[in-house]
PDB file of N, CA, C and O in Angstrom:
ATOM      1  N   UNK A   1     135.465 142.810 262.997  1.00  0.00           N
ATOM      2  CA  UNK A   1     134.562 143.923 263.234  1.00  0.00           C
ATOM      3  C   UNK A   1     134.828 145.038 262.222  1.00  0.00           C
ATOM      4  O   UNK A   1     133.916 145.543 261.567  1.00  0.00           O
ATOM      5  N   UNK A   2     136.382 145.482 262.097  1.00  0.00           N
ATOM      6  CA  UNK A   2     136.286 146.028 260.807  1.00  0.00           C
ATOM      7  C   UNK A   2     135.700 146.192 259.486  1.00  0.00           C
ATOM      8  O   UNK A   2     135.373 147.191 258.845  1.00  0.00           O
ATOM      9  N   UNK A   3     135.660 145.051 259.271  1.00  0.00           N
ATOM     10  CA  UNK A   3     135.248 144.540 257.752  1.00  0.00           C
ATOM     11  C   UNK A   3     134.101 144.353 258.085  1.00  0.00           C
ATOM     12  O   UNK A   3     133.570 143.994 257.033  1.00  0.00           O
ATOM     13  N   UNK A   4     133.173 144.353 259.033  1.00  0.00           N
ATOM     14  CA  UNK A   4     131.774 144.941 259.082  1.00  0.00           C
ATOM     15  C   UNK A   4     131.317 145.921 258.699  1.00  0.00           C
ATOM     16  O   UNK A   4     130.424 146.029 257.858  1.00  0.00           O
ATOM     17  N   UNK A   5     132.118 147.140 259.518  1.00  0.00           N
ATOM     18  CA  UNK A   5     131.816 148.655 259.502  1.00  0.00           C
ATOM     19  C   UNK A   5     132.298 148.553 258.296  1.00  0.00           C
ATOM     20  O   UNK A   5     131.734 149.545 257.835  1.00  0.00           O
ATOM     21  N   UNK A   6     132.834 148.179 257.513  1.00  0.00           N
ATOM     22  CA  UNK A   6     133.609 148.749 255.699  1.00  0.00           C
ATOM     23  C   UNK A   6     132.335 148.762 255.429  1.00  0.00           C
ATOM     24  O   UNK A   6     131.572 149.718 255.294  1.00  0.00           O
ATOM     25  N   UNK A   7     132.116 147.423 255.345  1.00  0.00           N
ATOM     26  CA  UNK A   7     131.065 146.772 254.374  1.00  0.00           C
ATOM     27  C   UNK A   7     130.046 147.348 254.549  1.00  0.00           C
ATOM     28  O   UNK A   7     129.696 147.740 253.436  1.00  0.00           O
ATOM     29  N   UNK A   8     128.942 147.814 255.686  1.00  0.00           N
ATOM     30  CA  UNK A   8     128.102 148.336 255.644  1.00  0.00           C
ATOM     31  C   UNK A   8     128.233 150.163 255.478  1.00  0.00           C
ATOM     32  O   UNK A   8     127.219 150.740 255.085  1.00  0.00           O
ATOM     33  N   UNK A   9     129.118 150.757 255.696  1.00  0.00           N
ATOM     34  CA  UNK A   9     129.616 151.841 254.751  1.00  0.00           C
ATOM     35  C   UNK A   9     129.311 151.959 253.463  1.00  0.00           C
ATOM     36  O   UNK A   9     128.581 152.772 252.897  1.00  0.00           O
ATOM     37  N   UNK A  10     130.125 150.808 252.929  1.00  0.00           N
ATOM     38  CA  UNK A  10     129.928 151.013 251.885  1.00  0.00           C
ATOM     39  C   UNK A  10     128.364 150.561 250.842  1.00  0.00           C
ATOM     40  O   UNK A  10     127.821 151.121 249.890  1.00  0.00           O
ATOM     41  N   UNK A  11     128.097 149.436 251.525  1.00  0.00           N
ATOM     42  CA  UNK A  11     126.737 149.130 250.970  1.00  0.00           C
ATOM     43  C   UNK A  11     125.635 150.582 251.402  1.00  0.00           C
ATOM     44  O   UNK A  11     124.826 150.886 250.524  1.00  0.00           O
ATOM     45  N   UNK A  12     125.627 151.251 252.435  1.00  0.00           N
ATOM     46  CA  UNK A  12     125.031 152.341 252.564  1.00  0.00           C
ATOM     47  C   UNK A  12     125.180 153.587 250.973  1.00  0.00           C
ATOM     48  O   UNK A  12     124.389 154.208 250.263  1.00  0.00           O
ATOM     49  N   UNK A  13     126.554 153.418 251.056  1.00  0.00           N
ATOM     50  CA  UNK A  13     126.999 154.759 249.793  1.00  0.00           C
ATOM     51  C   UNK A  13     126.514 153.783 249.062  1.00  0.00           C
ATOM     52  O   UNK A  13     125.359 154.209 249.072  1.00  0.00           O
ATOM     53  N   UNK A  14     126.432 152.663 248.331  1.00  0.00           N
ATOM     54  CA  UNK A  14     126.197 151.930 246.740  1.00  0.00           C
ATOM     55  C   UNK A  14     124.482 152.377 247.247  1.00  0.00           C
ATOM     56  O   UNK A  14     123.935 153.030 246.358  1.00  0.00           O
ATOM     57  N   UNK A  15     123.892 152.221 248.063  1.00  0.00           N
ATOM     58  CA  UNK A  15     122.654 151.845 248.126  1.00  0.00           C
ATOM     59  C   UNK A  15     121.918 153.074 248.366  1.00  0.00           C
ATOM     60  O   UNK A  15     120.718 152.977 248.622  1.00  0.00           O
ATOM     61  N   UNK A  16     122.589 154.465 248.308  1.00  0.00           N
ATOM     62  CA  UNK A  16     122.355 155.841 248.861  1.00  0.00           C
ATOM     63  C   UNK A  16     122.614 156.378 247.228  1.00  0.00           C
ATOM     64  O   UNK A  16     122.074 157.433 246.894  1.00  0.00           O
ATOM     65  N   UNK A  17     123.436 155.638 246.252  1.00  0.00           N
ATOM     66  CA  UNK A  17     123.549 156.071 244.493  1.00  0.00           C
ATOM     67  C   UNK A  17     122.707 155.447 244.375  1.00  0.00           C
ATOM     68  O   UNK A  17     121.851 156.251 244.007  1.00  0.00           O
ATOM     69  N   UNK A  18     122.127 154.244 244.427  1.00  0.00           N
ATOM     70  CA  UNK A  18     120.920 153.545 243.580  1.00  0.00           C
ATOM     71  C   UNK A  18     119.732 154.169 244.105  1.00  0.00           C
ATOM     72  O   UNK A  18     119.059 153.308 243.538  1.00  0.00           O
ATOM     73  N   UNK A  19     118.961 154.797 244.604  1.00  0.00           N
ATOM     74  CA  UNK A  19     117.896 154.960 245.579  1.00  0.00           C
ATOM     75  C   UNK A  19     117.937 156.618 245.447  1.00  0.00           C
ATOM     76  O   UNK A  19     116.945 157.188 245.900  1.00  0.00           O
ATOM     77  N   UNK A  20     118.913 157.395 244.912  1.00  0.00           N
ATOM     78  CA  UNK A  20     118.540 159.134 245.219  1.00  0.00           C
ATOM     79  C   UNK A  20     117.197 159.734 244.699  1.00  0.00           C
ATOM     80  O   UNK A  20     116.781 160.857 244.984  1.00  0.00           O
ATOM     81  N   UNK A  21     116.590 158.835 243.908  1.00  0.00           N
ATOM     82  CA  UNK A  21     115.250 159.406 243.214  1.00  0.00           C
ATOM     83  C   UNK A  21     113.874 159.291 244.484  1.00  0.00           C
ATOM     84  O   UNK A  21     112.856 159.980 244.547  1.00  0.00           O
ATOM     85  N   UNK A  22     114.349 158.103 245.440  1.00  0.00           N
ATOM     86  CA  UNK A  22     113.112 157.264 245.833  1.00  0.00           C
ATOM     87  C   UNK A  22     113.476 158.436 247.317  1.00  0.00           C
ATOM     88  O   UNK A  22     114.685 158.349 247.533  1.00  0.00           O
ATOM     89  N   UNK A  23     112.928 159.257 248.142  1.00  0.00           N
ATOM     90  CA  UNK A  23     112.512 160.003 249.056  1.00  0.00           C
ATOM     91  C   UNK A  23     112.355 159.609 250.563  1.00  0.00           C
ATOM     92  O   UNK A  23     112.641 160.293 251.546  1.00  0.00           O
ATOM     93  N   UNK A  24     111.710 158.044 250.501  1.00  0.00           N
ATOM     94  CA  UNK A  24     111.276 157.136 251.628  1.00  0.00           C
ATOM     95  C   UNK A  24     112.935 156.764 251.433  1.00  0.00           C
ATOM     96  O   UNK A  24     113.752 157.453 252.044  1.00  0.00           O
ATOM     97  N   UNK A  25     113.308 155.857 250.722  1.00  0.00           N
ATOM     98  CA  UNK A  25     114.585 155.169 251.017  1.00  0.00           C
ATOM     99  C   UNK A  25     115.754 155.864 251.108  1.00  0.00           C
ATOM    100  O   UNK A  25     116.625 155.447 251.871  1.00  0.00           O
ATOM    101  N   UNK A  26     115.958 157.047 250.336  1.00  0.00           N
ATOM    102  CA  UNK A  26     117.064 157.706 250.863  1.00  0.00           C
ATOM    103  C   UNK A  26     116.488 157.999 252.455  1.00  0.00           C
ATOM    104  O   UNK A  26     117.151 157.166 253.074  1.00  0.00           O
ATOM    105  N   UNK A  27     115.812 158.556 253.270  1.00  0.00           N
ATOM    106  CA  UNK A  27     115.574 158.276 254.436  1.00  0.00           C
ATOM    107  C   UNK A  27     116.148 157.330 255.202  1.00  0.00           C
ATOM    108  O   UNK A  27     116.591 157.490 256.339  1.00  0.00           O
ATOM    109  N   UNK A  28     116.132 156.243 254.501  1.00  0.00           N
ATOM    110  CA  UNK A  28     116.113 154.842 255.127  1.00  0.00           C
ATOM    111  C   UNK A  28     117.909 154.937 255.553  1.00  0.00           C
ATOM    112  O   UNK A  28     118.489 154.953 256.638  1.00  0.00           O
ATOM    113  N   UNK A  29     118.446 154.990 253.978  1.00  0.00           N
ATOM    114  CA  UNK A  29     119.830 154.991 254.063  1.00  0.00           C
ATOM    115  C   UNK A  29     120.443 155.648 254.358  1.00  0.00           C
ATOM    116  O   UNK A  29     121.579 155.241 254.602  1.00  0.00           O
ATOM    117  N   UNK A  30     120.130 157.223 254.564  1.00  0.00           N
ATOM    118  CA  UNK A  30     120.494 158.147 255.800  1.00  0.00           C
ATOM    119  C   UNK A  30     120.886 157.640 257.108  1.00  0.00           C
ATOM    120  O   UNK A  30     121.922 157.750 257.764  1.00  0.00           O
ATOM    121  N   UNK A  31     119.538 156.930 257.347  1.00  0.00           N
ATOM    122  CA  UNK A  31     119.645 156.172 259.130  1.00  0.00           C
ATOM    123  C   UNK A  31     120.679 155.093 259.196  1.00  0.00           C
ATOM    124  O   UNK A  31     121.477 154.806 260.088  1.00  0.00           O
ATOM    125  N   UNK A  32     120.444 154.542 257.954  1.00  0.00           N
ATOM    126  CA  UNK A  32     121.398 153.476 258.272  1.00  0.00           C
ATOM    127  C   UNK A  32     123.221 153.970 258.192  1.00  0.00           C
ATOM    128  O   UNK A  32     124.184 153.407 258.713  1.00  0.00           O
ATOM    129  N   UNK A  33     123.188 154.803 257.617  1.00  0.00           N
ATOM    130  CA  UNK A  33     124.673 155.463 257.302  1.00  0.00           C
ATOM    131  C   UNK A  33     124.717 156.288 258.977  1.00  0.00           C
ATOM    132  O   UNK A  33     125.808 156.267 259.546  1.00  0.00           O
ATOM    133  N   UNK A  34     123.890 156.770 259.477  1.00  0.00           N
ATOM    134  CA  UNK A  34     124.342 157.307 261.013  1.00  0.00           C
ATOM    135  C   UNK A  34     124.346 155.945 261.771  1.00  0.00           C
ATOM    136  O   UNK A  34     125.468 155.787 262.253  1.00  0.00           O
ATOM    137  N   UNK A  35     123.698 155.127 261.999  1.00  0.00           N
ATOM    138  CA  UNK A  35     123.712 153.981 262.688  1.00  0.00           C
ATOM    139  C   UNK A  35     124.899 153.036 262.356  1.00  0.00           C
ATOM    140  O   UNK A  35     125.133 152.189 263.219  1.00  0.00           O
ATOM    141  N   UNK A  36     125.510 153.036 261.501  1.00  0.00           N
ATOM    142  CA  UNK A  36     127.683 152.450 260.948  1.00  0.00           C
ATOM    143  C   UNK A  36     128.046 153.656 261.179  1.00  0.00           C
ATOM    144  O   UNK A  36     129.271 153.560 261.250  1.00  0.00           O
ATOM    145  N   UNK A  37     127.716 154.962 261.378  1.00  0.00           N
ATOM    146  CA  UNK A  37     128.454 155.858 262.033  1.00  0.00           C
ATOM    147  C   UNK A  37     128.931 155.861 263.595  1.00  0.00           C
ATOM    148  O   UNK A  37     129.998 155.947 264.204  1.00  0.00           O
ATOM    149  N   UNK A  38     127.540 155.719 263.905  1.00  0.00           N
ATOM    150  CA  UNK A  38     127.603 155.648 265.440  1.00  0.00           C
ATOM    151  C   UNK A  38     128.425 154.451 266.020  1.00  0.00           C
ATOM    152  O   UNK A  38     129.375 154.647 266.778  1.00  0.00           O
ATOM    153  N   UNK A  39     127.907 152.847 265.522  1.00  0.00           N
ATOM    154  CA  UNK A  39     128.338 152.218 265.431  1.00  0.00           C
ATOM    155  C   UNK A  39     130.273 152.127 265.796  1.00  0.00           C
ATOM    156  O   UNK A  39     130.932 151.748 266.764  1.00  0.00           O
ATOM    157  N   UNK A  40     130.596 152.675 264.489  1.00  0.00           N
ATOM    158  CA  UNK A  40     131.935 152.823 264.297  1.00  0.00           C
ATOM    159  C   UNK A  40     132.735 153.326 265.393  1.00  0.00           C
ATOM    160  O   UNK A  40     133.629 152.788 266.047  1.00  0.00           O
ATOM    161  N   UNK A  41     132.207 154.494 265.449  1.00  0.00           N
ATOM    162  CA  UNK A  41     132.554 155.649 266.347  1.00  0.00           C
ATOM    163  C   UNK A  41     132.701 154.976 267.930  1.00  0.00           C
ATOM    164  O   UNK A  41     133.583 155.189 268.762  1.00  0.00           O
ATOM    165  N   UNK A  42     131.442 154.046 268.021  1.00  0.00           N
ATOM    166  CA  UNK A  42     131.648 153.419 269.472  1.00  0.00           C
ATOM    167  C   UNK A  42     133.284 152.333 269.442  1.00  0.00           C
ATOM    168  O   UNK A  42     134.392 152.482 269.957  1.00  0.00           O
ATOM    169  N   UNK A  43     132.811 151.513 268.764  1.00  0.00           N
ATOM    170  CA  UNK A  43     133.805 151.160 268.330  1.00  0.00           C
ATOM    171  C   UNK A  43     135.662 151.286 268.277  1.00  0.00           C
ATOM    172  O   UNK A  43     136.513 150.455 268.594  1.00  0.00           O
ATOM    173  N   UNK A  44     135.794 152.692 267.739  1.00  0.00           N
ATOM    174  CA  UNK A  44     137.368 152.970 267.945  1.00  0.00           C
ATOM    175  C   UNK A  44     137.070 153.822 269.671  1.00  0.00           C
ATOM    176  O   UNK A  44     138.134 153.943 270.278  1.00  0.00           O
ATOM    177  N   UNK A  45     136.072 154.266 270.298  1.00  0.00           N
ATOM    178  CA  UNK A  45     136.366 154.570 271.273  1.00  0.00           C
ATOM    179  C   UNK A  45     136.935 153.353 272.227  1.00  0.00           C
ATOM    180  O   UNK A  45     138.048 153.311 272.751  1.00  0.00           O
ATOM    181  N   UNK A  46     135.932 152.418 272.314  1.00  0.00           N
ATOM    182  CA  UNK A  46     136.444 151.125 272.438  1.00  0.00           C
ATOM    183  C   UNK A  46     137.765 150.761 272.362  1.00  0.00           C
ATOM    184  O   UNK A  46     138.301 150.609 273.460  1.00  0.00           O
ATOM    185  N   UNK A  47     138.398 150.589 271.469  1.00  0.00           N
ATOM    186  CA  UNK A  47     140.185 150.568 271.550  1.00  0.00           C
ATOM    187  C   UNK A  47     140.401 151.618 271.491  1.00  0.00           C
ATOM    188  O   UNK A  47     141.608 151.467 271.300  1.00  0.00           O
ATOM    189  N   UNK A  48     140.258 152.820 271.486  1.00  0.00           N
ATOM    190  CA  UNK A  48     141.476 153.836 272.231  1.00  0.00           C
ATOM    191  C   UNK A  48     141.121 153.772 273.997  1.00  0.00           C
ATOM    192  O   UNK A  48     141.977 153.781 274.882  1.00  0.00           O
ATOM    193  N   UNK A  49     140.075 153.726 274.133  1.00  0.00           N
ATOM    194  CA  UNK A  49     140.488 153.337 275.982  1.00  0.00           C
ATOM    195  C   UNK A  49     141.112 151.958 276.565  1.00  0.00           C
ATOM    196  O   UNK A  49     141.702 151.776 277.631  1.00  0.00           O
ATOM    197  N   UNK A  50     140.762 150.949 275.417  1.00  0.00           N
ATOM    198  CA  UNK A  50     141.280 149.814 276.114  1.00  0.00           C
ATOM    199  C   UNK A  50     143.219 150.526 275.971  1.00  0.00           C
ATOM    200  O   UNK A  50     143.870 150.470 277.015  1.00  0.00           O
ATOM    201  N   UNK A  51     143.798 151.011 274.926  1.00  0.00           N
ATOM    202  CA  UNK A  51     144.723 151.385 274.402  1.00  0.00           C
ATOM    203  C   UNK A  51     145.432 152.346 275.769  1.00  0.00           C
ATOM    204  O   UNK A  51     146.471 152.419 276.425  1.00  0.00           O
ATOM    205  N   UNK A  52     144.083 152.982 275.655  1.00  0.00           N
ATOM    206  CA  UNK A  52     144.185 154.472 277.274  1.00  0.00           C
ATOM    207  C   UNK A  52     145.217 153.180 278.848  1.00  0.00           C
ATOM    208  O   UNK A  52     146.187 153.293 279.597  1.00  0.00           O
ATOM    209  N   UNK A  53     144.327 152.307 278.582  1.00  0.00           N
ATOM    210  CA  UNK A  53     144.456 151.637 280.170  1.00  0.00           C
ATOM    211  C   UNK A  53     145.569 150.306 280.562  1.00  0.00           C
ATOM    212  O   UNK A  53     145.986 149.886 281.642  1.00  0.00           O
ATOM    213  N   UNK A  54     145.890 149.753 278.676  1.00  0.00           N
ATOM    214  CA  UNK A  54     147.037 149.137 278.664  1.00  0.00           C
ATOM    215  C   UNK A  54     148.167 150.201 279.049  1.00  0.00           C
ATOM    216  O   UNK A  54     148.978 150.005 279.953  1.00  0.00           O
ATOM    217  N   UNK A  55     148.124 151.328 278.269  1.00  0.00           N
ATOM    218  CA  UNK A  55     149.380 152.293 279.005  1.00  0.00           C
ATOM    219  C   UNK A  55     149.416 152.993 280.182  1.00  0.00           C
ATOM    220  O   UNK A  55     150.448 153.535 280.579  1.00  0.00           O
ATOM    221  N   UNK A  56     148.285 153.029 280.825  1.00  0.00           N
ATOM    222  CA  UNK A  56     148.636 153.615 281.961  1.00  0.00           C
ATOM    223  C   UNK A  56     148.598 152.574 282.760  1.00  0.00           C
ATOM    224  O   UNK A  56     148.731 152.842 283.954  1.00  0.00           O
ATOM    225  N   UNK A  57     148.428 151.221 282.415  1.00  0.00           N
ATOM    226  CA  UNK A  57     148.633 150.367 283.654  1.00  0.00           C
ATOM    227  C   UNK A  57     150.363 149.925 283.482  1.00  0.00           C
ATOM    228  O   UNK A  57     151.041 149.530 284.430  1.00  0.00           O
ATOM    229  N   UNK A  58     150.926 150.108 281.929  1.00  0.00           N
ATOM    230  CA  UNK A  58     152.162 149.915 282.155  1.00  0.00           C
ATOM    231  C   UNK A  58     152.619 150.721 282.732  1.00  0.00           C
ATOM    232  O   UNK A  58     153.563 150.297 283.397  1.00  0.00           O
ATOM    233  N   UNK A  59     152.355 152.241 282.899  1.00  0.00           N
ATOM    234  CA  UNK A  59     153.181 153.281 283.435  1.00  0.00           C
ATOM    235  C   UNK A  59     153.299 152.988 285.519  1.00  0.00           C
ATOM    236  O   UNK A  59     154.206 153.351 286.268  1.00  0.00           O
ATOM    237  N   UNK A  60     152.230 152.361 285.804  1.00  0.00           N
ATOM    238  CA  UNK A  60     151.902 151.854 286.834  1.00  0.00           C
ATOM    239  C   UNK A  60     152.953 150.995 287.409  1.00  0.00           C
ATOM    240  O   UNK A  60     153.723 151.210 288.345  1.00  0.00           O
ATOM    241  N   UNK A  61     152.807 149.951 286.622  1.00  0.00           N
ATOM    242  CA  UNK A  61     153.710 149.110 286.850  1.00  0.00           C
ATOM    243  C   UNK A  61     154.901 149.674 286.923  1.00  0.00           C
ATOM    244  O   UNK A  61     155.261 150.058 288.036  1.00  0.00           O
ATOM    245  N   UNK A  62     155.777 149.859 285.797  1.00  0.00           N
ATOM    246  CA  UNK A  62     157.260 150.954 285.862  1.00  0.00           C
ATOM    247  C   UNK A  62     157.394 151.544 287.008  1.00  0.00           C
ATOM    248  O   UNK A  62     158.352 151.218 287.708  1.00  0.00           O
ATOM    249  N   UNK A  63     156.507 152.507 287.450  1.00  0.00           N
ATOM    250  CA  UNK A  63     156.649 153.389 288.279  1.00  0.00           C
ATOM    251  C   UNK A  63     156.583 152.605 289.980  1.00  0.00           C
ATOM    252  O   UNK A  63     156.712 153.310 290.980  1.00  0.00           O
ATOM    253  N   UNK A  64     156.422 151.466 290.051  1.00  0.00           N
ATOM    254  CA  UNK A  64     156.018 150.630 291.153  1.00  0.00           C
ATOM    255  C   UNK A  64     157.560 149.893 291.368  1.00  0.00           C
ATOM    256  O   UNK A  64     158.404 149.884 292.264  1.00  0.00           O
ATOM    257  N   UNK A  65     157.399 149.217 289.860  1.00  0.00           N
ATOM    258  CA  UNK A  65     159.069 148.244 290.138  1.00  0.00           C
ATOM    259  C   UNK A  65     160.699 149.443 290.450  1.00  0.00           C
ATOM    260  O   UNK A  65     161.631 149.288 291.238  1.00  0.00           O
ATOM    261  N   UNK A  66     160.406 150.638 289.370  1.00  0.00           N
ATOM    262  CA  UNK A  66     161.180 151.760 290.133  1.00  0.00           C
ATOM    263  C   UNK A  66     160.959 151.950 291.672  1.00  0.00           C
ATOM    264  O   UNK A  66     161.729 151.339 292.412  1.00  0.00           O
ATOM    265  N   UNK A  67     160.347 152.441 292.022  1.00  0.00           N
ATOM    266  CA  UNK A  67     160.400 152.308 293.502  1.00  0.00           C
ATOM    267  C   UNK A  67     160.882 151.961 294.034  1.00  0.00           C
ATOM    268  O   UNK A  67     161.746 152.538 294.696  1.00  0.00           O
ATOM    269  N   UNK A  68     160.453 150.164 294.072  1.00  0.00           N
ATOM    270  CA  UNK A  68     160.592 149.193 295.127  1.00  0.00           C
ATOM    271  C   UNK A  68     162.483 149.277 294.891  1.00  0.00           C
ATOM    272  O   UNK A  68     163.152 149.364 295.921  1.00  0.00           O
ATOM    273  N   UNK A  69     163.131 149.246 293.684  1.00  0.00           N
ATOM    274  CA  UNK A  69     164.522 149.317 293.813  1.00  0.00           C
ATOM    275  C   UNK A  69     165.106 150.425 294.789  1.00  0.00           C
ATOM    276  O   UNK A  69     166.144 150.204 295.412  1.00  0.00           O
ATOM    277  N   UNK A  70     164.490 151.490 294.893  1.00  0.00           N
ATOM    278  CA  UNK A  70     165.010 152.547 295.602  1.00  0.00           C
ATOM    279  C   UNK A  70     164.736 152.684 297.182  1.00  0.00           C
ATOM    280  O   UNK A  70     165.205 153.633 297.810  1.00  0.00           O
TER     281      UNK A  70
END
């Protein structure tokens, strides 16, 4: 999935230098550069919550097996 979002990044910027004269297509590649934005953006939210819920389910756990010893 990474090397998706690169790639269309970057084909946006190569394709946002070839196209600055043409008015309609910089348009185009505007949208498409917010849409691998958005994209992206969903994306690392995506693993930082999965990230969020691996640690608080370890803290869960810890805090459970502490217990039960006491």
């Amino acid at each position: 999935m990474e090397k998706i979002i690169v790639g269309m990044a970057i084909g946006s910027v190569l394709g946002a230098i070839l196209v600055a004269n043409n008015a309609k297509t910089r348009a185009l590649v505007q949208k498409g550069q917010e849409e691998a934005m958005a994209k992206f953006e969903s994306y690392v939210d995506q693993k930082l919550a999965a990230m969020n819920s691996a640690e608080t389910s370890t803290k869960t756990e810890q805090k459970q097996s502490t217990s039960k010893k006491h």
